[in-house]
Legacy VTK file of the C-alpha trace (Angstrom):
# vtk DataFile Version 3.0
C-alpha trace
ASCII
DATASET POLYDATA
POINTS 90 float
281.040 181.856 148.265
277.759 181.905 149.827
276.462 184.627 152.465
275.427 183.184 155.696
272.187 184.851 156.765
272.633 186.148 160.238
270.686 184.553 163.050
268.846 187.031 165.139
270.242 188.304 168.757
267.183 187.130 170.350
267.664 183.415 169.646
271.325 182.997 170.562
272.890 183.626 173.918
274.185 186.727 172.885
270.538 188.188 173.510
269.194 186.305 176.098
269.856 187.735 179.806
271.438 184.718 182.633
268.612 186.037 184.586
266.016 185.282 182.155
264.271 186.423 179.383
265.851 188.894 177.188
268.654 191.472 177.207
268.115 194.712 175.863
269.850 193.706 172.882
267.519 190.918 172.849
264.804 193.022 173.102
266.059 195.403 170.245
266.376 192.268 167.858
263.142 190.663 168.306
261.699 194.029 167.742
263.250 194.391 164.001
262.394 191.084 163.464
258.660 190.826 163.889
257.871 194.722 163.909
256.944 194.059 168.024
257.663 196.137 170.555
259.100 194.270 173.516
259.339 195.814 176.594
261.416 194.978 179.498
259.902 193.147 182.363
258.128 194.653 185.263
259.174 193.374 188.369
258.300 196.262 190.315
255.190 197.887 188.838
255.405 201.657 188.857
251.793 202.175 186.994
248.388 200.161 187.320
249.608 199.319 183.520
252.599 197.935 184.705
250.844 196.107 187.539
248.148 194.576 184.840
251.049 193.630 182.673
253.167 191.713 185.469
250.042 190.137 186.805
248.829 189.105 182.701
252.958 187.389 182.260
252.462 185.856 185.753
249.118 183.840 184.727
249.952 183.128 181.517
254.054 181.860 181.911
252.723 180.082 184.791
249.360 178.012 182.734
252.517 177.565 180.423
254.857 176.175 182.935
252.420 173.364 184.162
251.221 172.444 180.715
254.105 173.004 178.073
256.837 171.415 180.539
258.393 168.439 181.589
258.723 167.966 185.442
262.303 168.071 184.911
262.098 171.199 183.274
259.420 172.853 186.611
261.470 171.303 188.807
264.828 173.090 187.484
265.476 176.507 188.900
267.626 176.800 185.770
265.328 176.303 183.412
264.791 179.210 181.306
260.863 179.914 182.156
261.865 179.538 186.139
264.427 182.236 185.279
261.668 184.793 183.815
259.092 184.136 186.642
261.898 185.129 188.811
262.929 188.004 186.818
259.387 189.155 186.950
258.528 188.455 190.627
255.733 186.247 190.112
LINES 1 91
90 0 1 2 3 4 5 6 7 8 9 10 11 12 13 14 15 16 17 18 19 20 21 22 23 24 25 26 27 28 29 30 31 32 33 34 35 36 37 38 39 40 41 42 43 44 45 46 47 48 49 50 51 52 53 54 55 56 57 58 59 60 61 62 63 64 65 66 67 68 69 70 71 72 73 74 75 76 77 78 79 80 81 82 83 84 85 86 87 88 89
């Protein structure tokens, strides 16, 4: 019998939050996979890091939003880039 390779947290629902983006589990997986390290989002900026972080994800998710998706996917407020703006507060 052959061993199935298991599928990182990160890509399957298991590690993804409803919210958007990822779970801590999620976040834990991604960061054994690639040797990252993830951190949670920042909706409510504590440092100036955290505020130049929130404000970096907002420009860039957004540039991404207008020219990676279909108008079906910007117009969704399901979609699972909508989600993460909203999880971030941008």
């Amino acid at each position: 019998m052959a061993q199935r390779k298991k599928i990182p947290a990160w890509t399957r629902k298991e590690g993804k939050n409803p919210k958007g983006g990822l779970n801590a589990k999620g976040r834990a997986s991604y960061n054994r996979a690639t040797g990252g390290k993830l951190k949670p989002p920042a909706p409510k900026p504590k440092t100036k890091k955290d505020a130049a972080r929130r404000k970096s994800f907002c420009a860039r998710m957004k540039g991404m939003k207008k020219k990676l998706t279909s108008e079906k996917t910007r117009k969704d407020p399901n979609s699972r880039i909508n989600k993460s703006l909203r999880a971030w507060n941008c």
